[in-house]
C-alpha positions in Angstrom: 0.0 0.0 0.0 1.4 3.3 -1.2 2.3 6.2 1.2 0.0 9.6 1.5 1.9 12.7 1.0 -0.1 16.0 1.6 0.7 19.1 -0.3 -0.7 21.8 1.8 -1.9 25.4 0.5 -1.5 25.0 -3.1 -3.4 27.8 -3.4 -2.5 28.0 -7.7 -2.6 24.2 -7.8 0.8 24.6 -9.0 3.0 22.1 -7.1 2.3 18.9 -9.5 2.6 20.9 -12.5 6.1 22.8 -11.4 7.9 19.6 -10.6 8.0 16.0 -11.8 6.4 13.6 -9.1 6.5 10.6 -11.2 9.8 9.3 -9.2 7.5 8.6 -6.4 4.6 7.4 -8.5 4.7 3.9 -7.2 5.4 4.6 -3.7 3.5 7.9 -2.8 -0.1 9.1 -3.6 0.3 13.1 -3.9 -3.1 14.9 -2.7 -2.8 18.8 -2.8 -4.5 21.2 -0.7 -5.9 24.3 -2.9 -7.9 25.4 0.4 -6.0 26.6 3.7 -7.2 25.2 6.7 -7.8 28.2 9.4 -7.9 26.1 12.5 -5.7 23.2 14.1 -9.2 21.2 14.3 -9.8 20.8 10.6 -6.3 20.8 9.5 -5.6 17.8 12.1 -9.1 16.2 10.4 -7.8 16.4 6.9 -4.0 14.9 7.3 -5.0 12.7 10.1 -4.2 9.5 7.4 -1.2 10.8 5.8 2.2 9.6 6.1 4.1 13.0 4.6 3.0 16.3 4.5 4.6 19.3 2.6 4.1 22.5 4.3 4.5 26.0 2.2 6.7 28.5 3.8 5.5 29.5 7.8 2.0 29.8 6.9 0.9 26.5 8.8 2.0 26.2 12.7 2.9 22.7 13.4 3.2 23.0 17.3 3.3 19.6 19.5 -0.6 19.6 19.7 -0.9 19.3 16.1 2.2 16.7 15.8 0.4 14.2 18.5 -2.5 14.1 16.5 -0.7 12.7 13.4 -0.2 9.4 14.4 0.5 8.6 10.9 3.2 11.3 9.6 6.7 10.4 9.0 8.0 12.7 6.8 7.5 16.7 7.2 8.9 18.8 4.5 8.6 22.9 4.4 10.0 24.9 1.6 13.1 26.8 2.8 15.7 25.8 4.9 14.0 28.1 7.8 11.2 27.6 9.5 10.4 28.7 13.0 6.6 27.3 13.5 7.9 23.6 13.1 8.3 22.4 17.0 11.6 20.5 16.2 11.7 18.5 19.7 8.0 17.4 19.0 8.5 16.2 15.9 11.4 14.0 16.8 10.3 12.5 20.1 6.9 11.9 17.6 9.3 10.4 15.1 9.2 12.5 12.3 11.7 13.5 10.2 11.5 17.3 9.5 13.4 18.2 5.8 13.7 21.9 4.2 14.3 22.3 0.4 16.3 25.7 -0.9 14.8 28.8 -2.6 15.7 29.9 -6.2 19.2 31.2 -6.2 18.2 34.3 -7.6 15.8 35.6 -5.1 12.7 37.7 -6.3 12.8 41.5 -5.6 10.2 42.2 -8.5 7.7 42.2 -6.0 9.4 45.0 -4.1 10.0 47.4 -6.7 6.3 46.6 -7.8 5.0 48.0 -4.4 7.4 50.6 -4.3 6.4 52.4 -8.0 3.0 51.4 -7.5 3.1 53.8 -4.7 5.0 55.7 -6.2 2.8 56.3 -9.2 -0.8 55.5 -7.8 -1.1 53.1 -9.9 -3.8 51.1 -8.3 -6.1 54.2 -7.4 -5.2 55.6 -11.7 -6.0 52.2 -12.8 -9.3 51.9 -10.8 -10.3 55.4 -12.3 -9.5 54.9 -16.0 -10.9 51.6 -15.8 -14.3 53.0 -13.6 -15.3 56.4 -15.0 -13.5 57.6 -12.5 -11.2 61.5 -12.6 -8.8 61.8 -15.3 -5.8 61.9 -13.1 -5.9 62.4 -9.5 -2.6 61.7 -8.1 0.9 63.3 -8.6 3.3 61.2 -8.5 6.8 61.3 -6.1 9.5 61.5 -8.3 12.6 58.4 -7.7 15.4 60.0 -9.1 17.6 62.2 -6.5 15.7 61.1 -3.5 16.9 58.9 -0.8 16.0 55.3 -0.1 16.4 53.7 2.9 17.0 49.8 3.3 17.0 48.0 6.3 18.8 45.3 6.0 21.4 44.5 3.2 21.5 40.5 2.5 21.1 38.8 -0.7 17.9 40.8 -1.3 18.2 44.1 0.3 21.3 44.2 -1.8 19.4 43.5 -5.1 16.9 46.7 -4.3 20.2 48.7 -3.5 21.4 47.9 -7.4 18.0 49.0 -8.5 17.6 51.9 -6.6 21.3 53.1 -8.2 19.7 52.7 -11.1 17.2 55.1 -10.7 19.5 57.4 -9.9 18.5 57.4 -6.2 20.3 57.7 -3.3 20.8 54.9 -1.4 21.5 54.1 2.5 21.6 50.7 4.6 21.2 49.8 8.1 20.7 47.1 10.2 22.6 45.7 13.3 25.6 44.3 12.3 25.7 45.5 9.1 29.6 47.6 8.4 30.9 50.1 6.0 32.5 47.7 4.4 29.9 46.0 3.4 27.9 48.9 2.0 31.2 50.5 0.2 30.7 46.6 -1.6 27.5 46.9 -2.7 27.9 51.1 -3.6 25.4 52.2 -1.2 25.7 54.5 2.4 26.1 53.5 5.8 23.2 55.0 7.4 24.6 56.1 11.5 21.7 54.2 13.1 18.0 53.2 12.7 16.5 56.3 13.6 19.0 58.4 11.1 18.0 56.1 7.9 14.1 56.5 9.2 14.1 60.3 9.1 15.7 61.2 6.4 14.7 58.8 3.8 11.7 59.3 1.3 11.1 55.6 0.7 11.9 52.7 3.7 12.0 48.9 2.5 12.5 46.0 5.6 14.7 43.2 4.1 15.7 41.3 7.6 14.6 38.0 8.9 12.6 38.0 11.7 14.2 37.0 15.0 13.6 38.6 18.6 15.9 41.4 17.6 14.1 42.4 14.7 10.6 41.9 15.9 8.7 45.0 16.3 11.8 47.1 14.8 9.4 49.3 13.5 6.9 50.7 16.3 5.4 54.2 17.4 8.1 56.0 18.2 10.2 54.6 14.7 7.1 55.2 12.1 6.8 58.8 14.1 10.2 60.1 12.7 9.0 59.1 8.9 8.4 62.3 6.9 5.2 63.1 6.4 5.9 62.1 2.4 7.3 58.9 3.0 6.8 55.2 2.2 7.1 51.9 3.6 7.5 49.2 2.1 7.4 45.7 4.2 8.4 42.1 1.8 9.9 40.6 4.7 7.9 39.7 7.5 5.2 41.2 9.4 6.0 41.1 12.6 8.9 43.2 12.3 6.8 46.0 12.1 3.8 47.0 15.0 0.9 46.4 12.8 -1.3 48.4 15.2 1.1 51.2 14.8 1.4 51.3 11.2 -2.5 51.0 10.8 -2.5 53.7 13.4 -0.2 55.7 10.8 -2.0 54.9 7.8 -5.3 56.2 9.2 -4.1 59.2 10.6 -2.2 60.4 7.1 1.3 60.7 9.2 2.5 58.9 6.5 2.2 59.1 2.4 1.7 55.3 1.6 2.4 51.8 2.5 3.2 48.8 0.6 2.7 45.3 2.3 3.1 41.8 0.9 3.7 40.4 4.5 0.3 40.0 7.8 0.3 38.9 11.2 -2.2 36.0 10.0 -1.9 34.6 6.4 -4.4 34.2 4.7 -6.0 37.4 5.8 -9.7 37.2 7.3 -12.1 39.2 5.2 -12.9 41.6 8.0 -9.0 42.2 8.9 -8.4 45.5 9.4 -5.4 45.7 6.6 -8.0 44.8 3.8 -10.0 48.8 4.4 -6.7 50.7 5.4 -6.2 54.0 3.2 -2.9 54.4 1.8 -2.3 50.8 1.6 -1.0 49.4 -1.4 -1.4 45.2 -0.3 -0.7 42.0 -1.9 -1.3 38.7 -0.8 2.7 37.0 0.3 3.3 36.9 -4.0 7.3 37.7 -2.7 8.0 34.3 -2.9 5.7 33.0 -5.6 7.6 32.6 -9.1 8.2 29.7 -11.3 11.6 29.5 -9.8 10.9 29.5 -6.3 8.3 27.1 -6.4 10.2 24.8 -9.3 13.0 24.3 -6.5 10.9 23.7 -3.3 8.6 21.0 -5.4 11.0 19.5 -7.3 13.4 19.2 -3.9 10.1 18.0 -1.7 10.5 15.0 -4.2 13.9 14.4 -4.1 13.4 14.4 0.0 10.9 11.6 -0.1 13.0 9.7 -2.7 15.9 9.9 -0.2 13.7 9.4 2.7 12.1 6.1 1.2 15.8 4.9 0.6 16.5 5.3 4.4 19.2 8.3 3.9 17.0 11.9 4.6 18.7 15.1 3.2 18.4 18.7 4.3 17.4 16.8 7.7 15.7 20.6 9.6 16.1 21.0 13.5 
């Protein structure tokens, strides 16, 4: 009798048409997911009987309470090599072998610069008009060129926006915690003095840091106060690092121009969360991660883990 592997959240029904399952064909029956299950109750109910489950991303906890009621799962896989809402010690005193996959070497930033001209260039709000009747032109949009963008964080893809930004002709400046002149004089961008320094005087903020106690809540009150009046923020990265009461707070009050958010405290958002009837909100629904590269390398690697698992000899063991 064949293993059940569960692909959970395939939202696009993507996963078996990205990657090539038929390795496992013989050995594994492959049900996908298109429907996210909101509570522990019904996502226990509908993986109860399977033996592997592959989890997208952080979206779906999987504390102690759910692993105990798995009795069947051997195999959990999440796409990435990080995941902090897999209970490690749980899963191995349950028996369960917890893999990762990689992300596309390239990673996206498309999704950045999208939120970024989009507010930029009221796009969304011009759109809607031309499209509905509405005024010929309503918004003025803040120019790129010769003004100052602020990055907080400068890995792999705070980096990419940096060689964009250049592009534009815009000046650039970096912070984050450890982050030294050395390594900005590397990528051609400024060394911003501290936090507050980059916040103040920049007229466009993008977050590119991974969440960790240090980084959670960076961005509260007293930070989003020192934003000019004129400024955007733009959040890819991950929710929590900024107070979402705060920034709702800021949004509603006009203190500042815009936001752009790709990133929630819960994912998917409930229909009467309060981010869905913000003003100055330019949202999208987590698409940072969703391209035909990314997901080609976490589906295509979910099957080379269970082909390595089922030969006794796991890889990209997690935990």
């Amino acid at each position: 009798m064949p293993l059940r592997c569960a692909v959970l959240d395939d939202f696009q029904r993507a996963a078996t048409a990205v990657a090539d399952w038929s390795p496992i064909a013989d050995d594994v029956e492959v049900v996908t997911f298109a429907e996210h299950f909101a509570t522990e109750d019904e996502l226990a109910a509908a993986i109860a009987d399977f033996d592997i489950v592959v989890t997208l991303r952080e979206r779906v906890p999987f504390p102690a309470s759910l692993l105990s009621r798995l009795p069947r799962l051997q195999l959990l896989i999440a796409s990435g090599m990080r995941n902090s809402v897999i209970d490690y010690a749980a899963a191995k005193a349950g028996g369960v072998t917890v893999c990762g996959t990689a992300s596309s070497s390239t990673p996206p930033v498309e999704l950045t610069w999208a939120l970024l001209l989009g507010l930029a260039r009221g796009i969304v709000t011009e759109n809607n008009a031309l499209r509905d009747g509405g005024p010929w032109q309503s918004t003025v949009g803040a120019d790129l060129h010769g003004r100052r963008l602020g990055l907080l964080g400068l890995g792999k893809i705070g980096s990419r926006v940096a060689q964009v930004g250049l592009a534009f002709g815009m000046e650039v400046v970096a912070w984050s915690q450890n982050l030294t002149e050395k390594r900005t004089a590397e990528v051609g961008v400024e060394l911003a003095a501290s936090k507050e320094e980059l916040l103040a005087g920049s007229d466009f903020v993008s977050i590119h840091l991974a969440l960790s106690d240090r980084t959670r809540n960076l961005i509260g009150p007293a930070e989003l106060a020192l934003l000019k009046p004129t400024a955007f923020l733009v959040n890819t990265s991950r929710a929590a690092i900024v107070d979402q009461d705060a920034l709702l707070g800021a949004l509603w009050d006009g203190r500042i121009a815009g936001a752009g958010v790709d990133v929630f405290d819960i994912e998917p958002l409930p229909d009467d969360h309060p981010m869905r009837s913000a003003p100055r909100l330019l949202a999208t629904p987590h698409l940072g991660y969703v391209t035909r590269a990314n997901y080609e390398t976490y589906y295509s690697q979910a099957v080379e883990n269970i082909q390595a698992f089922l030969a006794g000899a796991p890889v990209r063991v997690l935990g």
